[in-house]
C-alpha positions as CSV (number, residue, x, y, z in Angstrom):
1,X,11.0,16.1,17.3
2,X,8.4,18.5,19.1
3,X,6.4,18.7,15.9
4,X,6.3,14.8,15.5
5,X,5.2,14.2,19.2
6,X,2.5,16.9,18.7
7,X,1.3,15.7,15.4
8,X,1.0,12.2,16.8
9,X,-1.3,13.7,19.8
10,X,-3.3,15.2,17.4
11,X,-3.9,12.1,15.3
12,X,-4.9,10.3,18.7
13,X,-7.4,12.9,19.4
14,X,-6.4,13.3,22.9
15,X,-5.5,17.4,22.8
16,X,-8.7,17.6,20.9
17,X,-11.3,15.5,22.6
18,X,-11.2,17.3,25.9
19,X,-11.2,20.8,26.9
20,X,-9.2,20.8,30.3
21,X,-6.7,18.5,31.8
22,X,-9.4,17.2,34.2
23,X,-11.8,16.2,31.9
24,X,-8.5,14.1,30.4
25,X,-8.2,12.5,33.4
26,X,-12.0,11.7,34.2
27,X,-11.8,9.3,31.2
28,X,-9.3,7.5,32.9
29,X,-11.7,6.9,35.7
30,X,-14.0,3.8,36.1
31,X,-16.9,3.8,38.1
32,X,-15.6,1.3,40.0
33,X,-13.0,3.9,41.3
34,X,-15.6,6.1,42.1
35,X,-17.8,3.5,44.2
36,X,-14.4,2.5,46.2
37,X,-12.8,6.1,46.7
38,X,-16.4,8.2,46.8
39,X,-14.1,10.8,45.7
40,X,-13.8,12.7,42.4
41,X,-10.8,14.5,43.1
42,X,-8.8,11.6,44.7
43,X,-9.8,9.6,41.8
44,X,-8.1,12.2,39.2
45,X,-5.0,12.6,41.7
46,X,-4.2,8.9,41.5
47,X,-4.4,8.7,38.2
48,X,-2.6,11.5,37.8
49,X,0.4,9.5,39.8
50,X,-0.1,6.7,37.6
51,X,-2.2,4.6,39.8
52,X,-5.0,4.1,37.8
53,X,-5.9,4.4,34.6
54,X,-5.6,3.0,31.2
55,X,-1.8,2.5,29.5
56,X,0.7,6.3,30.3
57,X,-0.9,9.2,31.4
58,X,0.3,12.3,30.2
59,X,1.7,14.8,33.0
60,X,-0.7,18.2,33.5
61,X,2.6,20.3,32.3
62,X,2.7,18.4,29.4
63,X,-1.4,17.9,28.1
64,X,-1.4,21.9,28.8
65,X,1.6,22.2,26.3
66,X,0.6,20.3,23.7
67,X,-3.0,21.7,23.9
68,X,-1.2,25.5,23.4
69,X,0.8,24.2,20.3
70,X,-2.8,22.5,18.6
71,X,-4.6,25.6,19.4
72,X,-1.2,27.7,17.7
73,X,-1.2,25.4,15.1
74,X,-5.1,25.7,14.2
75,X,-4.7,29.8,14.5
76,X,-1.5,29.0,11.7
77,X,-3.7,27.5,9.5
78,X,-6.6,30.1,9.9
79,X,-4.3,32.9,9.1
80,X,-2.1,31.2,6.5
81,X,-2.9,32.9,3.0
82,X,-4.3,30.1,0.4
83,X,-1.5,29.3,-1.7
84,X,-1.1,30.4,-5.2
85,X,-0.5,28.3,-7.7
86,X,2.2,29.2,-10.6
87,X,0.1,28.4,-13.0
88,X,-3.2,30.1,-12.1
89,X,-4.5,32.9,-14.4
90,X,-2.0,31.5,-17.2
91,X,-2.8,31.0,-20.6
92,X,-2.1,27.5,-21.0
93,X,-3.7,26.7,-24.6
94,X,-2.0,25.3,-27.5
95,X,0.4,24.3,-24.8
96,X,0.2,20.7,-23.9
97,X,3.7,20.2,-21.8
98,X,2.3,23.3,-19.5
99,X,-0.8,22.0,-19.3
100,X,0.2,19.2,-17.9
101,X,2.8,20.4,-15.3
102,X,-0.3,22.0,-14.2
103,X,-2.6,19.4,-13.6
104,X,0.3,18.5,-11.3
105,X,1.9,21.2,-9.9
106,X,-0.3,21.2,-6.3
107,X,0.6,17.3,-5.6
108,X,4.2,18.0,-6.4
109,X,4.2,21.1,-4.3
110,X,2.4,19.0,-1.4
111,X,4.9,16.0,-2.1
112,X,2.3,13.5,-3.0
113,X,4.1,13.1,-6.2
114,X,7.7,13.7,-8.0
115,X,7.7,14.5,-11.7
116,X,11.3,14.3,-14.4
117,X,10.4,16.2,-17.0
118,X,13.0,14.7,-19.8
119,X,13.1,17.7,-23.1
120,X,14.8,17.7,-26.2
121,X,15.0,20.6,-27.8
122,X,17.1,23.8,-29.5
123,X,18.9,25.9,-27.5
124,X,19.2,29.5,-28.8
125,X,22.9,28.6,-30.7
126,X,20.4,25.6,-32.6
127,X,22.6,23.3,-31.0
128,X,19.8,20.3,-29.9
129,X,20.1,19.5,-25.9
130,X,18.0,17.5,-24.0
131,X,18.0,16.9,-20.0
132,X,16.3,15.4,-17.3
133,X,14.6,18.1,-15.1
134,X,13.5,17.8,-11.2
135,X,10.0,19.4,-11.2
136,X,9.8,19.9,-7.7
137,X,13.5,21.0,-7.0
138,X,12.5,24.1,-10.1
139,X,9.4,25.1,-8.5
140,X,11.3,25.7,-5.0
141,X,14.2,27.5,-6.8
142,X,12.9,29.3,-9.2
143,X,9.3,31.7,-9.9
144,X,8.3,28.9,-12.0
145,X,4.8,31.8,-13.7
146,X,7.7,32.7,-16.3
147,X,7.4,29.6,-18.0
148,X,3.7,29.5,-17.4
149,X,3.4,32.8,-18.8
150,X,5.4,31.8,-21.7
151,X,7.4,34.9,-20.9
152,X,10.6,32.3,-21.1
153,X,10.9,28.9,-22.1
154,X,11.2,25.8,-20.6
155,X,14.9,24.6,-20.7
156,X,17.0,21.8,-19.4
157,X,19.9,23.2,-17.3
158,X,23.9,22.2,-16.8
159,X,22.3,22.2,-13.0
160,X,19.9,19.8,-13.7
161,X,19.3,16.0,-12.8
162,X,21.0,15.3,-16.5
163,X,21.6,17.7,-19.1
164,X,23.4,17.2,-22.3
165,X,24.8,19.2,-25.6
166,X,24.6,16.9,-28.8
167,X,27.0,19.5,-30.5
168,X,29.7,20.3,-27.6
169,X,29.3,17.3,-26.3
170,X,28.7,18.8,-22.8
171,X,27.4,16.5,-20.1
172,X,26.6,16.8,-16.7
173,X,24.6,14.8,-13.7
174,X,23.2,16.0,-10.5
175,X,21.4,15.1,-7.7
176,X,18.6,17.4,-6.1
177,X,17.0,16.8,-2.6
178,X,14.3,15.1,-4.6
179,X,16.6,12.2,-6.2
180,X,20.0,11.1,-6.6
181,X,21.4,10.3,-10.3
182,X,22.1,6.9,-11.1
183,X,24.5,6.5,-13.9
184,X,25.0,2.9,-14.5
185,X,26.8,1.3,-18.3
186,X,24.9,-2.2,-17.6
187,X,21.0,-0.1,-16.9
188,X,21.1,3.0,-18.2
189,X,20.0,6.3,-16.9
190,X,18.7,5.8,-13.6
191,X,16.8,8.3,-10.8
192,X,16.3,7.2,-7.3
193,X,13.3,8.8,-5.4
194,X,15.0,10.1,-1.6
195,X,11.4,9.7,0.2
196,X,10.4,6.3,-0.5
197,X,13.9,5.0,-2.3
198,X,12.1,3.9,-5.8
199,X,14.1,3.4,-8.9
200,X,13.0,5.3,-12.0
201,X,14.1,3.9,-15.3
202,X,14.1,6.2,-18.0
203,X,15.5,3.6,-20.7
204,X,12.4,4.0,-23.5
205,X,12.4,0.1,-23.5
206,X,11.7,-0.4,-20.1
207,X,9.1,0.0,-17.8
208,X,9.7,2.8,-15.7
209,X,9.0,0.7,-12.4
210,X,6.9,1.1,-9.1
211,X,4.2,3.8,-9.0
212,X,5.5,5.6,-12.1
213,X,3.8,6.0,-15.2
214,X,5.6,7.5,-18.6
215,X,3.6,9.9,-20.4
216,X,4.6,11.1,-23.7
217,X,3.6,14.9,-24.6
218,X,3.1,15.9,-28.4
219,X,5.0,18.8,-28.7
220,X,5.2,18.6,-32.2
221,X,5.3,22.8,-33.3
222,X,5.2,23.7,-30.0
223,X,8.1,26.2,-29.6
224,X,11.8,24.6,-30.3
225,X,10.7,21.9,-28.3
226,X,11.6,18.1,-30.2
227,X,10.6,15.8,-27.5
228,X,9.0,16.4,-24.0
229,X,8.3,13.2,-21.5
230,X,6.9,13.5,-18.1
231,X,8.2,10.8,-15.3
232,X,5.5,10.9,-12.7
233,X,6.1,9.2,-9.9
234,X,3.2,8.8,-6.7
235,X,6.2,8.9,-3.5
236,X,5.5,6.7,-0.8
237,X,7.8,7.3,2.5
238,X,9.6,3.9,3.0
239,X,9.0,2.1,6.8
């Protein structure tokens, strides 16, 4: 709650516009004040008490604290390492699925956008799988330079958003904190996004609905890989 009320104080410009409480307060202070009182300091006092000035003035405790948590949260930034990305120094070539969880793996870290990545494929019995993975919720939970270092291969999961074994006959569901599993008879497979509430339907002969777009990968002899599809979907929070 802190954080909110300080980040809102930031985006007004108030903690960073003026250096000291009683420069805040001058620009409360009309002239007219000044011509009536003929004095500076009795001027900031009464605005201080809410007398004069324009809409709620913030208390001197409470300009001073929020100017301490800017100033800790600029030093933050200043000695926060760069992040690194899973995929930098990678050899990504002759890869096409990789390269394109690349191109995207900053905004999905950052939460600008969710990604399903839906694969068919071999598992190491042969038996041909396929599942619906939760980009984001793997690159949280897991060192995600293994598979960009082709050191092990990309595989749906029995912990993923939908998994399935076309020989055992294994299904599963799950949600993640990215999106809940909608498993309907009358729609189909179904994903809703938890930040803005969006629908994503991943029915091939359906559009996959608001700020989603499909894209097919050729992953034709490209590992065991049979079918790779990436769901990427731009979040909005909802109002």
């Amino acid at each position: 709650m802190e954080e909110e009320v300080l980040q809102s104080t930031i985006a007004d410009g108030i903690v960073l516009r003026f250096d000291t409480y009683e420069e805040y307060l001058d620009s409360q202070i009309q002239e007219r004040d000044l011509y009536y009182l003929e004095d500076q300091d009795l001027a900031r006092e009464l605005v201080e008490r809410g007398y004069h000035g324009c809409g709620d003035v913030l208390r001197r405790e409470d300009f001073e604290r929020r100017k301490r948590a800017a100033e800790n949260l600029r030093q933050s930034k200043i000695r926060q390492p760069p992040q690194v990305l899973a995929h930098e120094g990678k050899d990504l070539s002759n890869r096409p699925l990789l390269q394109e969880l690349a191109h995207r793996e900053k905004a999905v870290r950052a939460g600008k956008l969710a990604v399903i990545i839906f694969l068919r494929t071999r598992n190491q019995k042969g038996n041909e799988i396929s599942g619906y993975i939760d980009y984001g919720h793997r690159l949280k939970t897991e060192d995600f330079s293994m598979y960009f270092s082709r050191r092990v291969e990309l595989m749906p999961k029995t912990t993923d958003l939908s998994y399935y074994n076309w020989e055992t006959q294994v299904a599963t569901s799950n949600s993640t904190p990215n999106f809940d599993v909608i498993a309907d008879n009358g729609t189909g497979l179904q994903f809703k996004n938890k930040r803005d509430r969006k629908t994503i339907n991943v029915e091939p002969q359906k559009e996959p609905g608001d700020l989603t777009r499909r894209i097919d990968i050729d992953v034709r002899n490209v590992g065991q890989y049979l079918q790779a599809v990436l769901y990427v979907h731009e979040t909005r929070r909802k109002n």
